[in-house]
C-alpha positions, 0 to 999 in steps of 0.5 A: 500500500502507497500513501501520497506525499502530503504537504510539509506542515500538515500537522498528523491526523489533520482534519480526521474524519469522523467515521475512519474505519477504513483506509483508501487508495487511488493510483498504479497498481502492482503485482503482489505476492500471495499475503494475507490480512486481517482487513476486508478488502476491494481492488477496483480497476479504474479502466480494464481488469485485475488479476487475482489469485487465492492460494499457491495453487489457484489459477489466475482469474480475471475481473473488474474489481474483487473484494477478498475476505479477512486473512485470505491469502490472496495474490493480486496483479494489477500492474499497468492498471490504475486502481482503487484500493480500500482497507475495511476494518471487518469488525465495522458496521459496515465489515460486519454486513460484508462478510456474510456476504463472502463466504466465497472468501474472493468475490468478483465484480462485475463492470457495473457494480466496480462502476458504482464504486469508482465515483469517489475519491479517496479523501471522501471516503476518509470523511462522512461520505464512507457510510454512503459509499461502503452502503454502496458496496454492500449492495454491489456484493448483494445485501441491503442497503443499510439504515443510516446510524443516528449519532447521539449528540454527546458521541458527536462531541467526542468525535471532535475530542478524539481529533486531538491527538492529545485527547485520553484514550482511557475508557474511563477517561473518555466517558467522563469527558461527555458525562456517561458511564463507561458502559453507557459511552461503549453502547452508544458509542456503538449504537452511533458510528456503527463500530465499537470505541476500541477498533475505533480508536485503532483505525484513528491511531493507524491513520494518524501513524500513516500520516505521520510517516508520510510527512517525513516523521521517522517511524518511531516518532510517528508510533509515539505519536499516534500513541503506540508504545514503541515501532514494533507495536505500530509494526505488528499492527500495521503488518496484520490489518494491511499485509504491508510494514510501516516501513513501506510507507517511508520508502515510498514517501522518501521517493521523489515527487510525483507519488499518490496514494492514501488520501488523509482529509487536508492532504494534497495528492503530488502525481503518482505512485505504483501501489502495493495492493 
Protein backbone atom coordinates (compact mmCIF):
# COMPACT_ATOMS: atom_id res chain seq x y z
CA UNK A 1 0.00 0.00 0.00
CA UNK A 2 1.21 3.53 -1.30
CA UNK A 3 0.25 6.55 0.59
CA UNK A 4 0.74 10.49 -1.16
CA UNK A 5 3.45 12.73 -0.21
CA UNK A 6 1.50 15.23 1.80
CA UNK A 7 2.24 18.77 2.11
CA UNK A 8 5.06 19.94 4.67
CA UNK A 9 3.44 21.20 7.82
CA UNK A 10 0.09 19.23 7.97
CA UNK A 11 0.34 18.53 11.45
CA UNK A 12 -0.60 14.27 11.83
CA UNK A 13 -4.37 13.41 11.90
CA UNK A 14 -5.17 16.75 10.45
CA UNK A 15 -9.00 17.09 9.51
CA UNK A 16 -9.51 13.40 10.70
CA UNK A 17 -12.61 12.04 9.81
CA UNK A 18 -15.42 11.06 11.73
CA UNK A 19 -16.49 7.52 10.61
CA UNK A 20 -12.40 6.01 9.95
CA UNK A 21 -12.90 2.58 9.90
CA UNK A 22 -11.07 2.41 6.52
CA UNK A 23 -8.06 3.23 4.51
CA UNK A 24 -8.36 4.24 0.72
CA UNK A 25 -6.12 4.39 -2.04
CA UNK A 26 -6.14 5.55 -5.85
CA UNK A 27 -3.15 5.22 -8.44
CA UNK A 28 -0.63 2.42 -10.39
CA UNK A 29 -1.20 -0.67 -9.25
CA UNK A 30 1.39 -3.62 -8.91
CA UNK A 31 1.97 -7.25 -8.85
CA UNK A 32 1.84 -8.61 -5.18
CA UNK A 33 2.96 -11.91 -4.00
CA UNK A 34 0.41 -14.22 -2.00
CA UNK A 35 -0.47 -12.44 1.59
CA UNK A 36 -2.96 -12.02 3.75
CA UNK A 37 -4.54 -9.73 6.17
CA UNK A 38 -6.97 -9.03 8.93
CA UNK A 39 -8.98 -6.28 6.56
CA UNK A 40 -11.64 -6.63 4.02
CA UNK A 41 -10.55 -5.75 1.12
CA UNK A 42 -11.59 -4.17 -2.55
CA UNK A 43 -9.07 -3.79 -5.62
CA UNK A 44 -11.16 -1.96 -8.08
CA UNK A 45 -9.66 -1.25 -11.69
CA UNK A 46 -10.20 2.30 -12.53
CA UNK A 47 -10.20 1.17 -16.68
CA UNK A 48 -9.95 -2.85 -17.50
CA UNK A 49 -9.07 -5.72 -15.35
CA UNK A 50 -7.21 -7.46 -12.20
CA UNK A 51 -5.79 -10.45 -11.69
CA UNK A 52 -6.45 -12.38 -8.65
CA UNK A 53 -5.32 -15.50 -7.24
CA UNK A 54 -6.36 -17.28 -3.89
CA UNK A 55 -3.87 -19.97 -2.87
CA UNK A 56 -0.44 -21.08 -4.09
CA UNK A 57 -2.01 -23.41 -6.37
CA UNK A 58 -5.10 -21.38 -7.68
CA UNK A 59 -5.49 -20.25 -11.31
CA UNK A 60 -5.06 -16.56 -12.15
CA UNK A 61 -8.68 -15.08 -12.65
CA UNK A 62 -9.54 -12.08 -14.13
CA UNK A 63 -12.45 -9.31 -13.26
CA UNK A 64 -13.14 -5.52 -12.95
CA UNK A 65 -12.71 -5.28 -9.17
CA UNK A 66 -12.55 -8.20 -6.28
CA UNK A 67 -13.28 -7.98 -2.75
CA UNK A 68 -11.12 -10.59 -0.62
CA UNK A 69 -12.31 -11.66 2.90
CA UNK A 70 -10.06 -11.18 6.23
CA UNK A 71 -6.88 -13.45 6.33
CA UNK A 72 -7.39 -14.69 2.91
CA UNK A 73 -4.18 -15.33 1.03
CA UNK A 74 -4.65 -13.62 -1.91
CA UNK A 75 -2.07 -12.68 -4.97
CA UNK A 76 -3.03 -9.57 -6.86
CA UNK A 77 -1.66 -8.21 -10.41
CA UNK A 78 -2.53 -5.04 -11.07
CA UNK A 79 0.42 -3.91 -12.86
CA UNK A 80 -0.09 -1.29 -15.57
CA UNK A 81 -3.72 -0.85 -14.46
CA UNK A 82 -4.89 2.29 -12.36
CA UNK A 83 -6.89 1.08 -9.28
CA UNK A 84 -8.60 1.91 -6.24
CA UNK A 85 -7.70 0.18 -3.21
CA UNK A 86 -9.73 0.47 0.35
CA UNK A 87 -8.96 -1.37 3.62
CA UNK A 88 -12.39 -2.18 5.84
CA UNK A 89 -11.95 -2.87 9.48
CA UNK A 90 -14.12 -6.05 9.38
CA UNK A 91 -15.46 -5.55 12.71
CA UNK A 92 -17.05 -2.09 11.49
CA UNK A 93 -20.80 -1.93 10.69
CA UNK A 94 -20.06 -1.98 7.57
CA UNK A 95 -17.33 -5.08 7.97
CA UNK A 96 -19.90 -6.86 9.57
CA UNK A 97 -22.90 -6.56 6.83
CA UNK A 98 -19.93 -7.56 4.18
CA UNK A 99 -18.54 -10.70 5.47
CA UNK A 100 -21.61 -12.99 5.15
CA UNK A 101 -21.59 -11.80 2.11
CA UNK A 102 -18.38 -13.59 1.47
CA UNK A 103 -18.30 -16.71 2.00
CA UNK A 104 -16.72 -17.14 -1.08
CA UNK A 105 -13.79 -15.68 0.64
CA UNK A 106 -12.63 -13.85 -3.10
CA UNK A 107 -15.60 -12.09 -4.65
CA UNK A 108 -15.55 -10.53 -8.23
CA UNK A 109 -17.47 -7.65 -9.58
CA UNK A 110 -18.87 -7.10 -12.34
CA UNK A 111 -18.49 -3.67 -14.78
CA UNK A 112 -21.44 -2.19 -13.48
CA UNK A 113 -21.07 -2.74 -9.63
CA UNK A 114 -16.98 -1.74 -9.94
CA UNK A 115 -18.54 1.44 -11.60
CA UNK A 116 -20.65 2.01 -8.79
CA UNK A 117 -17.88 2.41 -6.96
CA UNK A 118 -15.42 4.49 -8.60
CA UNK A 119 -17.34 7.54 -8.48
CA UNK A 120 -15.31 8.78 -5.36
CA UNK A 121 -12.08 9.63 -4.49
CA UNK A 122 -10.09 8.60 -1.53
CA UNK A 123 -10.34 11.75 0.64
CA UNK A 124 -14.37 11.34 0.68
CA UNK A 125 -14.00 8.26 1.67
CA UNK A 126 -11.86 9.12 4.78
CA UNK A 127 -14.99 11.61 5.62
CA UNK A 128 -18.80 11.28 6.44
CA UNK A 129 -19.19 10.05 2.97
CA UNK A 130 -17.53 6.38 3.86
CA UNK A 131 -21.16 5.46 5.25
CA UNK A 132 -22.87 6.09 1.66
CA UNK A 133 -20.03 4.93 -0.16
CA UNK A 134 -19.29 1.08 1.92
CA UNK A 135 -23.55 1.14 1.71
CA UNK A 136 -22.97 1.00 -1.96
CA UNK A 137 -20.73 -1.93 -1.84
CA UNK A 138 -22.76 -3.66 0.23
CA UNK A 139 -25.48 -3.56 -2.23
CA UNK A 140 -22.86 -4.43 -5.47
CA UNK A 141 -21.56 -7.52 -3.22
CA UNK A 142 -25.91 -8.50 -2.61
CA UNK A 143 -27.00 -7.14 0.57
CA UNK A 144 -29.42 -4.40 1.58
CA UNK A 145 -28.61 -1.46 1.81
CA UNK A 146 -28.46 -0.37 5.41
CA UNK A 147 -30.29 2.05 7.57
CA UNK A 148 -28.26 5.45 8.42
CA UNK A 149 -26.98 5.48 12.04
CA UNK A 150 -28.45 8.47 14.07
CA UNK A 151 -25.45 9.76 16.24
CA UNK A 152 -26.08 10.71 19.78
CA UNK A 153 -25.01 14.50 20.47
CA UNK A 154 -22.51 13.86 23.29
CA UNK A 155 -21.00 10.73 20.51
CA UNK A 156 -20.65 13.77 18.16
CA UNK A 157 -18.89 15.91 20.79
CA UNK A 158 -16.49 13.05 21.32
CA UNK A 159 -15.86 12.71 17.65
CA UNK A 160 -14.37 16.06 17.71
CA UNK A 161 -12.49 15.46 21.23
CA UNK A 162 -10.75 12.49 19.64
CA UNK A 163 -9.05 14.67 16.54
CA UNK A 164 -6.86 15.98 19.21
CA UNK A 165 -4.09 13.58 19.47
CA UNK A 166 -3.64 14.71 22.97
CA UNK A 167 -7.29 13.77 23.89
CA UNK A 168 -7.24 10.50 26.69
CA UNK A 169 -7.74 7.43 25.35
CA UNK A 170 -8.75 5.75 28.56
CA UNK A 171 -12.49 4.29 28.67
CA UNK A 172 -12.94 5.93 31.98
CA UNK A 173 -11.35 8.94 30.99
CA UNK A 174 -13.39 9.27 27.64
CA UNK A 175 -16.59 8.64 29.45
CA UNK A 176 -16.21 11.39 31.85
CA UNK A 177 -15.02 13.98 29.23
CA UNK A 178 -19.03 13.65 27.84
CA UNK A 179 -20.70 12.87 31.19
CA UNK A 180 -21.68 8.95 30.55
CA UNK A 181 -20.53 5.91 32.39
CA UNK A 182 -18.13 3.82 30.56
CA UNK A 183 -20.96 1.09 29.56
CA UNK A 184 -23.44 3.90 28.51
CA UNK A 185 -20.46 5.50 26.32
CA UNK A 186 -19.28 1.64 24.62
CA UNK A 187 -23.25 1.12 23.88
CA UNK A 188 -23.86 4.35 22.44
CA UNK A 189 -20.67 4.77 21.13
CA UNK A 190 -21.53 1.63 19.07
CA UNK A 191 -25.01 2.32 18.52
CA UNK A 192 -23.98 5.87 16.93
CA UNK A 193 -20.55 5.47 14.47
CA UNK A 194 -21.84 1.73 13.78
CA UNK A 195 -18.15 0.09 15.05
CA UNK A 196 -17.21 -0.33 18.65
CA UNK A 197 -14.78 2.61 20.55
CA UNK A 198 -11.63 0.28 20.72
CA UNK A 199 -11.47 -0.61 16.96
CA UNK A 200 -12.37 2.81 16.57
CA UNK A 201 -9.86 4.38 18.48
CA UNK A 202 -7.08 1.70 16.41
CA UNK A 203 -8.15 2.79 12.93
CA UNK A 204 -7.74 6.50 14.29
CA UNK A 205 -4.06 5.72 15.53
CA UNK A 206 -3.24 3.93 12.23
CA UNK A 207 -4.33 6.91 10.03
CA UNK A 208 -2.53 9.34 12.45
CA UNK A 209 0.63 6.99 12.20
CA UNK A 210 0.41 6.77 8.40
CA UNK A 211 0.09 10.43 8.25
CA UNK A 212 2.84 10.77 10.05
CA UNK A 213 5.22 8.74 8.22
CA UNK A 214 4.32 10.21 5.07
CA UNK A 215 5.21 13.67 6.10
CA UNK A 216 8.52 12.66 6.59
CA UNK A 217 8.50 11.84 10.52
CA UNK A 218 10.70 8.62 11.48
CA UNK A 219 8.57 5.72 12.28
CA UNK A 220 9.44 5.58 15.81
CA UNK A 221 8.25 9.08 16.48
CA UNK A 222 5.13 8.62 14.36
CA UNK A 223 4.36 5.18 16.79
CA UNK A 224 4.56 7.72 19.86
CA UNK A 225 2.75 9.97 18.26
CA UNK A 226 -0.27 8.40 17.47
CA UNK A 227 0.12 6.54 20.56
CA UNK A 228 1.64 3.45 20.13
CA UNK A 229 4.32 2.07 22.57
CA UNK A 230 7.08 1.57 20.59
CA UNK A 231 7.56 0.84 16.38
CA UNK A 232 7.14 -2.58 16.97
CA UNK A 233 3.91 -2.18 18.35
CA UNK A 234 2.95 0.03 15.35
CA UNK A 235 4.75 -2.63 13.07
CA UNK A 236 2.85 -5.63 14.03
CA UNK A 237 -0.31 -3.94 13.95
CA UNK A 238 0.38 -2.50 10.66
CA UNK A 239 1.64 -5.68 9.08
CA UNK A 240 -1.59 -7.82 10.32
CA UNK A 241 -4.70 -5.49 9.35
CA UNK A 242 -2.96 -4.48 5.91
CA UNK A 243 -0.31 -7.12 4.90
CA UNK A 244 2.31 -4.31 4.34
CA UNK A 245 5.09 -2.89 7.30
CA UNK A 246 5.02 0.62 8.03
CA UNK A 247 8.45 0.88 6.60
CA UNK A 248 6.79 0.63 3.22
CA UNK A 249 5.04 3.92 3.50
CA UNK A 250 8.68 5.62 4.38
CA UNK A 251 10.07 4.19 1.21
CA UNK A 252 7.61 5.46 -0.71
CA UNK A 253 7.12 8.88 0.55
CA UNK A 254 11.21 9.05 0.51
CA UNK A 255 10.71 8.73 -3.47
CA UNK A 256 10.54 11.66 -5.17
CA UNK A 257 7.74 13.80 -6.37
CA UNK A 258 5.25 12.64 -8.31
CA UNK A 259 3.65 9.85 -5.64
CA UNK A 260 -0.25 9.12 -4.96
CA UNK A 261 -1.86 7.01 -2.86
CA UNK A 262 -3.87 7.08 0.75
CA UNK A 263 -5.55 10.36 0.86
CA UNK A 264 -5.88 11.96 4.58
CA UNK A 265 -8.69 14.71 4.63
CA UNK A 266 -6.14 18.45 4.14
CA UNK A 267 -3.77 16.22 2.49
CA UNK A 268 -2.89 17.31 -1.14
CA UNK A 269 -2.02 14.41 -3.78
CA UNK A 270 1.54 15.30 -5.80
CA UNK A 271 1.35 12.93 -9.05
CA UNK A 272 1.56 9.23 -8.82
CA UNK A 273 2.91 6.40 -7.01
CA UNK A 274 2.85 2.45 -8.01
CA UNK A 275 0.69 0.83 -5.36
CA UNK A 276 1.05 -2.34 -3.32
CA UNK A 277 -2.33 -3.95 -3.44
Amino acid sequence: MHLPSPRSGIPAGAGLPLWPPLLATRGPGARTDLHAHHAIHLVAAVGGEVRVRSGRRAAWRSAPAVVTAPDTLHSIDAEGTEVLIVFLEPESDAGVALRPLLSQETVFLEPAARDSLLKVEPAQLLSSDSVQWTDRLVVALGGRSRPPHRVHPKIRKLLRLLRDPDAPRSLEALAGLVGLSPGRLMHVFTESVGIPLRPYLAWLRFQRAAAAIVSGTPIGDAAHLAGFADSSHLSRGFRRMFGTPPSALRLRSAQPAGSSGLSTPSVEHGGNETLLS
